[in-house]
DOFI-624632 format. One record per residue (C-alpha): residue in three letters; x, y, z. Coordinates in pm, whole numbers, plus 50000, padded with zeros to 5 digits. Layout:
<recs>
ALAXYZ
...
</recs>
This chain:
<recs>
UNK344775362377556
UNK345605391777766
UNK348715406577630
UNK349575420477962
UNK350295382478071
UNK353525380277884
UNK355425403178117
UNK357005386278453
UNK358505414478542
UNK356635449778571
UNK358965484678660
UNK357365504678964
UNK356605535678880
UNK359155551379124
UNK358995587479269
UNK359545619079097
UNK361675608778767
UNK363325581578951
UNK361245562878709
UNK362655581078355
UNK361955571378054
UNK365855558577935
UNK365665534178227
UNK362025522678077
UNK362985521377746
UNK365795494577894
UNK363165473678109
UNK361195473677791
UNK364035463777581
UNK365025434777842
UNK361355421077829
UNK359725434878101
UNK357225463878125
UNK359415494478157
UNK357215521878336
UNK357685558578314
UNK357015577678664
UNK353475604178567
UNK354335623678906
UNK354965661178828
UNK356265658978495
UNK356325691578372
UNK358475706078642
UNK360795680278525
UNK360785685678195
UNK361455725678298
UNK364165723078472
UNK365765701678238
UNK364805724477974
UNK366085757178197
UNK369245735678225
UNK370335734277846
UNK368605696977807
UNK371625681777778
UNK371695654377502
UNK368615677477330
UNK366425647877409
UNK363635662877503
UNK363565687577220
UNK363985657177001
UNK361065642177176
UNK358855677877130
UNK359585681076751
UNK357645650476694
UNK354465663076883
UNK351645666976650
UNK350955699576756
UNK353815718876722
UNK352865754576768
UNK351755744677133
UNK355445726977124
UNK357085760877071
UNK355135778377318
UNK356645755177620
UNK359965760277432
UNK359695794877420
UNK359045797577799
UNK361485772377967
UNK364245766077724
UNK367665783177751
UNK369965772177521
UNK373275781577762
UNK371705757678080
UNK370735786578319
UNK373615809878370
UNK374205829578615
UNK371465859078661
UNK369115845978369
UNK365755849078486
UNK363845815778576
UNK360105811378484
UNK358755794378728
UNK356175765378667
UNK352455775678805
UNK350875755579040
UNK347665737278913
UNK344405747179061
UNK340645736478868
UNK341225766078655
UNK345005758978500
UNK346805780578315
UNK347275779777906
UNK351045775277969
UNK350255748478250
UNK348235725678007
UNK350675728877716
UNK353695719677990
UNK351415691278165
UNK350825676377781
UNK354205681077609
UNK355895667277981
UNK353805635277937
UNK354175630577572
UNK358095638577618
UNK358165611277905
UNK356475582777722
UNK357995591677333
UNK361365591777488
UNK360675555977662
UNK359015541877368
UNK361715554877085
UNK363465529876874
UNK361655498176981
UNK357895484276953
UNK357735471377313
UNK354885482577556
UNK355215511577777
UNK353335525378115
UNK352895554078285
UNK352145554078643
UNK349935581678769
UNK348985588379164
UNK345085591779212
UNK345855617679526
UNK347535643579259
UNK344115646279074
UNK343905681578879
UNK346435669078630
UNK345275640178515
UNK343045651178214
UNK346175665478079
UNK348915643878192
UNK346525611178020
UNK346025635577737
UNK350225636477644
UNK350445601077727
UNK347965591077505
UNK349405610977181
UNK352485593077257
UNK350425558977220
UNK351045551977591
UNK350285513477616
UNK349195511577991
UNK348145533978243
UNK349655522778607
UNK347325542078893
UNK347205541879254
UNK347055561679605
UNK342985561979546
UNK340465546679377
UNK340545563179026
UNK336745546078856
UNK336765571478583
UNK340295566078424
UNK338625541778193
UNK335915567678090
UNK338625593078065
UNK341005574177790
UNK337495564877640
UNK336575600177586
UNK340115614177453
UNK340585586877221
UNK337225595877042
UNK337855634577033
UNK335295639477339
UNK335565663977636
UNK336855649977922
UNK335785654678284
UNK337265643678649
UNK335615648478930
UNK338475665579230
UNK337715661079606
UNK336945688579796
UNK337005690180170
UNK333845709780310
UNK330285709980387
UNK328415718980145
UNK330815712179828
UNK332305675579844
UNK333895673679485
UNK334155699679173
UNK334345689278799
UNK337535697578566
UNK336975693978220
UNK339245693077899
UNK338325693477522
UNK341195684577348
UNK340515694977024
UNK339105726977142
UNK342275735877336
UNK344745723477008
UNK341915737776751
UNK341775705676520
UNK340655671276550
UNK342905646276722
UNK345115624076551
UNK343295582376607
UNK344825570176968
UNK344695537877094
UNK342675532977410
UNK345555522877695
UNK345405491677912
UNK343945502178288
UNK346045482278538
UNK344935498178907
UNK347055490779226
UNK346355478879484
UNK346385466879830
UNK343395446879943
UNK340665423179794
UNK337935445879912
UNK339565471979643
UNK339795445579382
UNK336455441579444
UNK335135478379422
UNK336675475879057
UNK334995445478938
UNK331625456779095
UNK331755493578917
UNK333705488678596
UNK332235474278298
UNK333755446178222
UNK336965449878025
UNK338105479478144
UNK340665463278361
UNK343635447078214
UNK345355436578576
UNK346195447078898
UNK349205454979107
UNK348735442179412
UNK351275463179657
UNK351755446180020
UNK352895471980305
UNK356885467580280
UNK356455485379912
UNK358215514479919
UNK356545555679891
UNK353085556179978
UNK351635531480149
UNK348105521780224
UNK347135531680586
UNK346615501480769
UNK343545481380891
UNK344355459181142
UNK342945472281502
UNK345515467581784
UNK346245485782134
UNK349405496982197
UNK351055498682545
UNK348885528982687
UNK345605510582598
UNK344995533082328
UNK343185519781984
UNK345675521181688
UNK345755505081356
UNK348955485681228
UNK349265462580986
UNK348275429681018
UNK345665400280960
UNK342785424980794
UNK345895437080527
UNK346835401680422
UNK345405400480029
UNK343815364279974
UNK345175358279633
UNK343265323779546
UNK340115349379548
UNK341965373279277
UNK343085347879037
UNK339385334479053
UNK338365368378948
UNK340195357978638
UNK342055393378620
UNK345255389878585
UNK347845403678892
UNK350935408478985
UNK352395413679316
UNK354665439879458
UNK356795448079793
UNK359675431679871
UNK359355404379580
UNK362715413679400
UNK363845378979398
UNK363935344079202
UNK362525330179493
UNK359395353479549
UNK359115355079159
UNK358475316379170
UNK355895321579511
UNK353975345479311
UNK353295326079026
UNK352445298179284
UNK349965319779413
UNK348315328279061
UNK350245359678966
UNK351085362078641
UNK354545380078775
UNK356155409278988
UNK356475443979056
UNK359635457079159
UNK360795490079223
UNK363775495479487
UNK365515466879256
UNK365845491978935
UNK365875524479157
UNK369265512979270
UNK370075506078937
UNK372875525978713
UNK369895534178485
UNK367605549078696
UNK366475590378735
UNK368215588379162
UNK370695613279229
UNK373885593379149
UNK375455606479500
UNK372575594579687
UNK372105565979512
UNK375965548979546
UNK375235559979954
UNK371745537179933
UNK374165507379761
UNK377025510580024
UNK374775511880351
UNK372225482380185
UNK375325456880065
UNK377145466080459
UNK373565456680604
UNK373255497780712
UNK370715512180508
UNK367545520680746
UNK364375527280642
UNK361115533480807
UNK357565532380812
UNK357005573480854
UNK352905578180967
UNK353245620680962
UNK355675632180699
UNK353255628380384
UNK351175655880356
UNK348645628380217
UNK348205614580514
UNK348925583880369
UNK352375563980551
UNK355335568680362
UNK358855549680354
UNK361545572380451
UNK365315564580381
UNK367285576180695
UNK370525588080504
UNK372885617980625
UNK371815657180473
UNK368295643380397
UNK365175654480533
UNK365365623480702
UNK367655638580978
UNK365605656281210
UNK368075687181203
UNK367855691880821
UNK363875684880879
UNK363735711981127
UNK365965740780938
UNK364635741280646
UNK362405769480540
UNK358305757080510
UNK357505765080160
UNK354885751979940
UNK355875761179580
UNK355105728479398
UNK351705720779477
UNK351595685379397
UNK349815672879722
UNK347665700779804
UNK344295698079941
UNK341015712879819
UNK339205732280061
UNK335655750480107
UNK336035785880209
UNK334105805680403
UNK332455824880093
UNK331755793679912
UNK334775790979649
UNK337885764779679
UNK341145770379836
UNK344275750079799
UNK346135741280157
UNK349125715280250
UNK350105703580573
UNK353915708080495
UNK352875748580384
UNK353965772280649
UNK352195765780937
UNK350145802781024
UNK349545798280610
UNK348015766280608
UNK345515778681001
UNK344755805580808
UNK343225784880532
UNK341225762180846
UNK343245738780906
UNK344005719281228
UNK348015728081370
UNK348055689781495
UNK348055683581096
UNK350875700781065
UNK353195686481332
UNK356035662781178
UNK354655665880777
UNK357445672180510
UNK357275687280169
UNK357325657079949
UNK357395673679660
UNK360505693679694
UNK362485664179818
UNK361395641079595
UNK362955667679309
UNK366275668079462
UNK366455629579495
UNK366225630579093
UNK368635660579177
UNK366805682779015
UNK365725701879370
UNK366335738179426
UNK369925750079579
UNK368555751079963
UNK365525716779946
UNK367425686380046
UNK366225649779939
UNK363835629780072
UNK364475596779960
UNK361945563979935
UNK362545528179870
UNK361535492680012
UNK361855474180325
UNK363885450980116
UNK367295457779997
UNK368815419680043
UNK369035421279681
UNK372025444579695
UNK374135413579834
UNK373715392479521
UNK374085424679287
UNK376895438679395
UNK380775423979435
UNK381365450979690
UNK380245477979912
UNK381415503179606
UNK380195482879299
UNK377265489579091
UNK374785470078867
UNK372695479478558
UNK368695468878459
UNK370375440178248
UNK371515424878601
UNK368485429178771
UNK366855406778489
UNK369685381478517
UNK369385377378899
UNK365435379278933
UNK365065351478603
UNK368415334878718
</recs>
């Protein structure tokens, strides 16, 4: 039997460290499947190193990392004891390209092996780590951490990630690793990264298990591509995300006209998932977006899931990584019936439709979108691009604007996108002193009402269990 099955209740993997690992050590502890967020860990873990790493639990996590000369190298760069005072020096973290960085590996590694040992300490329970298929040049690392942390699933979505399975296959048995990144251009359509793990540590890897794959999604035809070009096995369950699931979303399919006569896509019949023809795949599934309740709980398993995924529900939560500020401000507006969120088609430099909390001194606000300064100095959701002479350049939509023309690109790509990585930081409120938040959750907040005794209460992962199994 699938071990997977036992869990009714799977964590999203929720923005930029909205998803930490205390919060899924609790979901874990409560008896669901606690999930760790894989999105730009290792900026994370530097700023919370550059700010004294209050607690020392991430220097509790790195002295059990089986290398620990590569350990001390990360804590030699980004640790200050005092918490950044006043004109210290910062390092800054480097942006990935094909060709990372020594000090970029050993951060990307230790972040992810920090993230999952921190979730997974003191208890046997299963852990996952959710990874976006659009942020591809880390993955080879990021997979690498996770895996020396005996990760027990591997979440993935925003893409169609086939070679995850071969990936975890290859690291586990000491094996160079390869991913093939996109590349826009003519003649060059992809490039190959690849990773030996033992060459880059110098000594054999200690045995790893081989993590559960469990791919999201949002349509039968993807289920599909998976069964067709997997070997069998290599999928231990879906997520199957409908389109009121909060961050990205997948564009929709359904052709319409809108009033001007003009084609458009919204979503509609062609997005519907027919779930009697996933549970005949015999794959197990679970379904996400805007299930966080007994009742949906109970039409899921009608359907053939073997549970839910629910993210919005624990983001909201006491436990979770959200800005404490922003995240009492979410509470108040959802319980008053306030809180307004929308379906945002430009402001992902993906491409991809992304939900956008409107809440006051957030990029949300069209006047806090419009004053702040375009800088791309993340790099999370940059594009790969032929140049002219043949090599690959990085661009963004949400870079500054003569930047990102003068890398090819179209100005109409530019008009309306935000920097998602920056304001996704400060949501966690770890942003920079001038990036304001960007914030992301579900359609659905109703769940607020039967969570909260006022517009000023709160409620921890232990209620959220409570209510959703009531």
């Amino acid at each position: 039997m699938n071990s997977l099955t036992r869990f009714l209740i799977i964590m999203g993997g929720m923005g930029v460290y909205i998803s930490k690992p205390f919060i899924a050590k609790t979901v874990s502890c409560l008896g669901g499947l606690g999930t760790v967020s894989g999105v730009a860990p290792e900026r994370i873990l530097a700023r919370i190193l550059q700010k004294g790493d209050a607690g020392g639990h991430y220097r509790r996590a790195l002295a059990h990392f089986p290398y620990p000369e590569i350990a001390q190298i990360v804590l030699d760069k980004y640790y200050i004891e005092e918490g950044n005072p006043k004109g210290k020096t910062l390092y800054a973290v480097p942006v990935f390209t094909v060709n990372p960085s020594r000090i970029l590996i050993a951060l990307s590694i230790c972040a992810n092996y920090a993230f999952v040992w921190l979730a997974k300490e003191g208890h046997k329970n299963p852990i996952s780590i959710n990874y976006l298929e659009k942020i591809q040049m880390p993955h080879l690392y990021a997979i690498t951490g996770a895996m020396l942390a005996e990760v027990d699933y591997i979440t993935m979505g925003a893409g169609i990630p086939l070679s995850i399975p071969k990936v975890m296959r290859d690291i586990a048995d000491g094996k160079e690793a390869s991913y093939e990144i996109n590349v826009i251009g003519t003649n060059i359509k992809s490039c190959t990264m690849r990773f030996d793990p033992e060459k880059f540590f110098g000594r054999k890897l200690p045995k790893m298990k081989v993590p559960g794959f469990v791919p999201i999604i949002a349509s039968n035809l993807l289920a599909n591509i998976y069964l067709k070009k997997l070997p069998v096995g290599s999928i231990q369950g879906f997520v199957i995300e409908e389109p009121i699931a909060g961050g990205h979303n997948a564009p929709p399919r359904t052709r319409s006209t809108n009033d001007l006569g003009e084609a458009v896509r919204i979503y509609g019949a062609d997005d519907l998932v027919t779930y009697q023809k996933i549970a005949a795949t015999g794959i197990p599934f679970w379904i996400g977006g805007g299930y966080a309740s007994p009742e949906k709980l109970k039409l899921a398993l009608s359907v053939g899931a073997s549970g839910i995924q629910v993210g919005s529900i624990f983001a909201l939560c006491e436990e979770s990584g959200m800005d404490s500020k922003i995240r009492r401000l979410a509470c108040k507006l959802g319980f008053e019936d306030r809180l307004r969120i929308r379906t945002d088609t430009r402001i992902s430099p993906t491409g991809f439709p992304f939900k956008v909390v409107s809440l006051e001194d957030s990029l949300s606000e069209q006047i806090v979108y419009e004053s702040r300064n375009r800088i791309c100095n993340q790099g999370a959701l940059v594009s790969l691009y032929e140049k002219p002479d043949g090599n690959i350049g990085y661009r963004c939509a949400a870079e500054p604007v003569q930047d990102y023309l003068r890398k090819g690109g179209k100005v109409e790509d530019t008009i309306g996108r935000g920097c998602l990585c920056n304001g996704l930081i400060a949501t966690a409120g770890l942003g920079g002193p001038l990036e304001a938040a960007l914030v992301t959750l579900g359609d659905d907040h109703r769940f607020l009402c039967y969570l909260m005794t006022d517009a000023n209460s709160t409620y921890g992962a232990a209620d959220v269990f409570k209510y959703l199994l009531g």
